[in-house]
N, C-alpha and C positions, 0 to 999 in steps of 0.2 A: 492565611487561614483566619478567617474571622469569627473566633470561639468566644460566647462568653467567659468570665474566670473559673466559675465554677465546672464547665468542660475540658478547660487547659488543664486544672488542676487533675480530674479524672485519664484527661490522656497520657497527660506526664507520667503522671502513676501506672496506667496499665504500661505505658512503656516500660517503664522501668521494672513491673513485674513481669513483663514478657520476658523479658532482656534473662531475668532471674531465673524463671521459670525454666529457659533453655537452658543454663547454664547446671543448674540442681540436674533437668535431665540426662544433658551431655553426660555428668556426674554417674546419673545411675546407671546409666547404658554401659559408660563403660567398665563399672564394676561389675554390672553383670556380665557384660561380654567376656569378661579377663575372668572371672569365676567359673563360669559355663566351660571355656577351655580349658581352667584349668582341672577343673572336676575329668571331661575330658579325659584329658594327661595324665590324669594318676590313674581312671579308671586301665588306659593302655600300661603304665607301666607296672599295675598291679597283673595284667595281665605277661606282662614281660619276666616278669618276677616269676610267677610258675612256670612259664615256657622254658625260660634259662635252666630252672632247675632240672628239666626233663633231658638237659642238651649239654654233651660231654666232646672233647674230640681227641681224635687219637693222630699222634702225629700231627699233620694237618691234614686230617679227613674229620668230617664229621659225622655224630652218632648221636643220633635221637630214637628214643624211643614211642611209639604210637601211643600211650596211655588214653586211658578215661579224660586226660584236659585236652588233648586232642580233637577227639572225637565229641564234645560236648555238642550240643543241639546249636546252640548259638555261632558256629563255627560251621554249621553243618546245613542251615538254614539261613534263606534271605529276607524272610516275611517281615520277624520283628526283632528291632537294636540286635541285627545281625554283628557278627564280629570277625572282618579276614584275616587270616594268617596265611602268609608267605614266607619261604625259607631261602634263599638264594646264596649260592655260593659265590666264591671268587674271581669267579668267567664270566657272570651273570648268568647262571643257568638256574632257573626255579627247579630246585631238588626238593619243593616239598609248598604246598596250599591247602586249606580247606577247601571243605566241599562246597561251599557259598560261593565260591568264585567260578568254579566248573572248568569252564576252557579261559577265562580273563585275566590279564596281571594286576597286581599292584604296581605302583611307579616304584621305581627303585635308583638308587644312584650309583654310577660307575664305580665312585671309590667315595667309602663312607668310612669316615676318620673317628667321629663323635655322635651321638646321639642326636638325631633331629625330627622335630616335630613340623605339620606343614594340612594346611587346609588342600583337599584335592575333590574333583567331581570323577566319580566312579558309578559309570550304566546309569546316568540320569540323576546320581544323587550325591550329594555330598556327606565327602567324608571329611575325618581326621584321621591321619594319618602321622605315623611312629615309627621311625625308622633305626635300628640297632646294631652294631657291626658285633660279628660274633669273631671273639681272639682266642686265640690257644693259650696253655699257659706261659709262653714264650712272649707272646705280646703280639703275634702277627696275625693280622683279619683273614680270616680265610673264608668269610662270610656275611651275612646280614638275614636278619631276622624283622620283617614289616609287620605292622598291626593295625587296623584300620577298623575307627568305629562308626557307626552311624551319626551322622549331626540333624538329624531329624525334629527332636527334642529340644536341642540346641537353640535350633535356628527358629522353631516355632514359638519358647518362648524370647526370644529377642525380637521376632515379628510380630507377636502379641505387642511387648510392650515399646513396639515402635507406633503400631494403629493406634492401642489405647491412648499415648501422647498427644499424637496428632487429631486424635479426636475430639479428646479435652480440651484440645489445650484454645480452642477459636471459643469455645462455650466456656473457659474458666476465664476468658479474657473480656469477652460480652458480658459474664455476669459479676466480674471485677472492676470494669469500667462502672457500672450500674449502678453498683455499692458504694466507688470511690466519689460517683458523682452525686448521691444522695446523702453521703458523710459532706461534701465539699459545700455543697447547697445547702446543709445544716448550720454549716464552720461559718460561714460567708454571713446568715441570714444578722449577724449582727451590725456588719456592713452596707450590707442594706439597709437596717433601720437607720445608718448614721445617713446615710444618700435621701431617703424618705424626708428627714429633717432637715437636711442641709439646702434640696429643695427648696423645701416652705420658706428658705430664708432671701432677704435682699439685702440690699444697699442699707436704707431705713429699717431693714428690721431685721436682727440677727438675735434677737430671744424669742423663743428660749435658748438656753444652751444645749447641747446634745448630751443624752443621756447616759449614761457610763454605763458601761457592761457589769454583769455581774463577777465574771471572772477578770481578777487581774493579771491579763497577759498581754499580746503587743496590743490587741485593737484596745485593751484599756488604756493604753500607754498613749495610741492613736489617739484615741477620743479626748482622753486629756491635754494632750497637746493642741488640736483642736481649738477644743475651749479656750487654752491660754491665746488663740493665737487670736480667737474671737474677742478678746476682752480688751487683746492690744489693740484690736481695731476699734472697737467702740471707744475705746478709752481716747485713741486719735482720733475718730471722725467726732466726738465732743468737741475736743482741742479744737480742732478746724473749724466747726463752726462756731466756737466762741473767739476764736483770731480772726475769723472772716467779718464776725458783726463790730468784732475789734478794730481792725483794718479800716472798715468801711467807716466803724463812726470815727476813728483817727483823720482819715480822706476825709469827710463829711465836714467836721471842726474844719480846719481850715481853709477846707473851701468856701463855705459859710460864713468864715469871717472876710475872705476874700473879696467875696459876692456885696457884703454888707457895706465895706471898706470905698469899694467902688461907685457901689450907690448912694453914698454919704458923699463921695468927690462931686459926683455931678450933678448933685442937685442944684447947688450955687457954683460960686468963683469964692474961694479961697485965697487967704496966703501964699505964696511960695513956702512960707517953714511947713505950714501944715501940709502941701502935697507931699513934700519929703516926710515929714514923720506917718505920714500912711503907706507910703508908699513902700517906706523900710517895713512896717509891719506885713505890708503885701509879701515883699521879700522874705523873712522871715517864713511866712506858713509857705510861701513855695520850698524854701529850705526843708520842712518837715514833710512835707511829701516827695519832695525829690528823695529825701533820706528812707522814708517808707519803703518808692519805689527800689528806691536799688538793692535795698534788704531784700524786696521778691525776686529781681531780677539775678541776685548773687546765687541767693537759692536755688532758682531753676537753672542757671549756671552750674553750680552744685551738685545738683540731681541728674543732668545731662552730661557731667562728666566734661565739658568742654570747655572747661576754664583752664588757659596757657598758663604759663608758670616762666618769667624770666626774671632770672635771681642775678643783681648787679648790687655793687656799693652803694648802700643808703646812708646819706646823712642823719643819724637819730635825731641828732636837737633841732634841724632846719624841717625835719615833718613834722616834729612834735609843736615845734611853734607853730608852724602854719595851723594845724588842729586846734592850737591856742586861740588863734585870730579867728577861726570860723565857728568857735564857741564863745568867743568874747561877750557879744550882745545880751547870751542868755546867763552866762555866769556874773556879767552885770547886775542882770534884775536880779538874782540870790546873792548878792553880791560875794561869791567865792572866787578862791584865789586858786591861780592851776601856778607851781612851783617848776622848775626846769633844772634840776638836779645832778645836768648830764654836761659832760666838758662840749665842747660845741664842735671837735672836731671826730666824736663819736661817729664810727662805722660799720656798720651791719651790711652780710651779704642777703638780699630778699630782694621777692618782686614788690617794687615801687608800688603799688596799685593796691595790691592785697593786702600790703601791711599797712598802708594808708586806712583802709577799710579798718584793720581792726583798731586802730590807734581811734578811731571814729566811734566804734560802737563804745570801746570801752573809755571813753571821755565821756560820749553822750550818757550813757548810764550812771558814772558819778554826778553829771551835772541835772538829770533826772532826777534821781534817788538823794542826792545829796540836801544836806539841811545848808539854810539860809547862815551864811556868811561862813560856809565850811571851807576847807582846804583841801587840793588834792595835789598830791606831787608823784610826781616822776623820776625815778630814783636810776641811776646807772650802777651797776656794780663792774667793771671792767676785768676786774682776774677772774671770775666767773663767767660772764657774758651773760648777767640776768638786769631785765629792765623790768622795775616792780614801778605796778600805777596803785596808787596805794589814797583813799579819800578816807576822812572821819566822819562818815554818815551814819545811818541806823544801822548798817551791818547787816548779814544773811543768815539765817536759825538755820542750826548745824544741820540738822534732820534735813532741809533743802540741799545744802551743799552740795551733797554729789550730783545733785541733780541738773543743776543750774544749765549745766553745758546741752541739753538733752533739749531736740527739736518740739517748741510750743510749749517749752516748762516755762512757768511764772511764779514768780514769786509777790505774795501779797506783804511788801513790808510795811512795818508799822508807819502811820504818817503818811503814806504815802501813797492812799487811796484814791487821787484823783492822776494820777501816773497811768496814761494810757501805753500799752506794750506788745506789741505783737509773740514775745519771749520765741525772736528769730535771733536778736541781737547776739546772744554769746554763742546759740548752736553756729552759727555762721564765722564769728572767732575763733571757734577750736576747729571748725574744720579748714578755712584760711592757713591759720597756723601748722597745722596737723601734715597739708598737703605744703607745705615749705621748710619742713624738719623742725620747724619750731613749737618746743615741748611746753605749753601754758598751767597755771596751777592757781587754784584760788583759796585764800583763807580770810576767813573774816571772824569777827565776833561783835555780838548786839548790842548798839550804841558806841562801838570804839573803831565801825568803819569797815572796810573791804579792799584787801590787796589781790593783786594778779599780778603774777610771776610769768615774763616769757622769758624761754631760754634759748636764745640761740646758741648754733653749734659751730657757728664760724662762718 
């Protein structure tokens, strides 16, 4: 069934108040049903009450006398809330009826122990009927006494208020859906304005922000949330295209010098030492884009979820030198020094490949950020199993800290404004680390440099 919300909600509801509606009435039917009998019942045994008293026995015979309650009009008469009496002895022989019966019986029961009452149809009409054994004072029945009234009254109104239900009840539910659906269409109409505005928005353009209801309840909570979630997106899709013009002019540089390098080769015939020293700086910016690339390709790796994980014995100090050796040329030109602080026969369980990667980002980052003729070392602590890469650079402002680890954050440090950075580097280290149980942590302070703690758990 394909209903708008505001329909769903009005049918739910008339359900639900049908559902109710039946239930209240089952309710009143049968209190009045159990009422009307019971009025009924007493009307018989108010009637039982005078008859008994008329009704004596001798031995076991009986002896009634004709009186005035006898003979009343109502006993004597079928027209209106007639009332039969029957007398029946211990053979079943009717020894005694009203005049309303003429030549008919009441039902009567062969052997009647207690009192029973019993709905019966008598010449087209229903009755109720009262059935009473009559005892001597010995205790033995030697009789029964019937009473039988009209349910005329009775049944008329219980079939009143059976029509009058069923009448209402298809027109209290049309005009309850009605109601529900123009309360509903009221409730909603601020949902709609948020779909009206949410509309008008795209890709490029998600201001304004949507408007906050007046009342604070869920859709305010909705709309709020909303918003925050609008601001995280702008606030990303800025990141992204300030990392993308980032990226490109990152790629651009040294292709550029590439391109210039080469065309400087062949304009003449050189030396031999000069091919090699161009040729290493060729080397060189393919190194920063190789390194570029795999920062994206790790990521989308990352994002897709389908990066393996095989965790064997690592050498720490035979990666970390090699790390040493494929940043040598550039801690050259700063001339800093990377320290090796680890027994050489150190071993960690992790994938080769990934912790390779972050040993990569976070060298490259000290020897980025790091000041000319600085130091960074590599520290082992073995009864713990923490390896801290610790440089004396400018250091990170505390306010950034938490941040650092968080996809496309950068930090502008002092000095260090001609440091291009995509700020993929460390998000890509905590999630590396993260997905091979390795718990990373950074402290630093301004001008006394930046440590990172990873901790392996065995």
């Amino acid at each position: 069934m394909n209903l708008h919300f505001k329909n769903r909600i009005a049918l739910f509801n008339t359900v639900a108040a049908a559902i109710t509606m039946l239930v209240v009435f089952a309710a009143v039917y049968a209190v009045v049903y159990i009422t009307t009998y019971r009025h009924l019942d007493s009307n018989i045994l108010v009637e039982r009450a005078e008859l008994f008293s008329q009704i004596s026995t001798v031995g076991d015979s009986l002896v009634f006398s004709l009186n005035a309650e006898w003979e009343e009009m109502e006993h004597n008469r079928a027209e209106v809330d007639p009332i039969f009496l029957q007398m029946v002895d211990d053979r079943g022989t009717v020894i005694f009826h009203s005049r309303n019966l003429e030549n008919d019986k009441l039902q009567f029961a062969d052997s009647l122990t207690e009192e029973l009452f019993f709905n019966v149809e008598f010449n087209g009409k229903k009755i109720r009927q009262g059935q009473f054994p009559i005892k001597t004072e010995g205790g033995k029945i030697i009789g029964q006494l019937d009473i039988g009234i009209s349910q005329v009254d009775s049944i008329l109104i219980l079939t009143n208020l059976r029509n009058t239900f069923f009448a209402a009840f298809p027109l209290m539910l049309l005009f309850f859906y009605g109601v529900t659906s123009l309360v509903a269409s009221r409730s909603i109409a601020p949902v709609k304005q948020l779909i009206a505005y949410a509309e008008k928005m795209n890709y490029n353009n998600i201001d304004p922000r949507l408007p906050l209801p007046v009342h604070h309840d869920e859709i305010y909570h909705l709309t709020t949330t909303i918003n925050a979630l609008l601001e995280r997106i702008e606030t990303g899709r800025s990141r992204e295209k300030q990392i993308t013009a980032d990226i490109s002019h990152e790629l651009r540089t040294p292709l550029t010098s590439i391109k210039g390098t080469l065309e400087v080769l062949i304009r003449k015939t050189r030396e031999p030492q000069q091919y090699e020293e161009k040729v290493r700086q060729v080397i060189h910016e393919v190194d920063s884009i190789n390194h570029i690339i795999n920062q994206l390709l790790y990521l989308a790796r990352l994002d897709s979820g389908n990066l393996s994980i095989v965790k064997k014995p690592v050498n720490l100090y035979d990666m970390l030198l090699a790390v040493k050796n494929r940043w040598r040329l550039q801690m050259n030109s700063k001339q800093m020094i990377l320290k090796l602080d680890i027994p050489q026969d150190t071993v960690v369980q992790a994938d080769f490949g990934l912790l390779e990667m972050i040993m990569e980002n976070l060298v490259s980052n000290a020897v980025k950020y790091g000041y000319k003729q600085g130091q960074l070392v590599c520290n082992w602590q073995a009864d713990t199993g923490i390896l801290s890469i610790s440089d004396n650079g400018p250091g990170i402002p505390q306010e950034h800290l938490p941040h650092i680890f968080n996809r496309f954050y950068r930090v502008d440090v002092p000095g260090s404004t001609l440091v291009q950075s995509t700020g993929l580097g460390l998000y890509i280290v905590k999630m590396l680390a993260g997905i091979q149980g390795i718990q990373i942590q950074a402290d630093s302070q301004i001008n006394r440099g930046t440590q990172f703690h990873l901790h392996f758990n065995g």
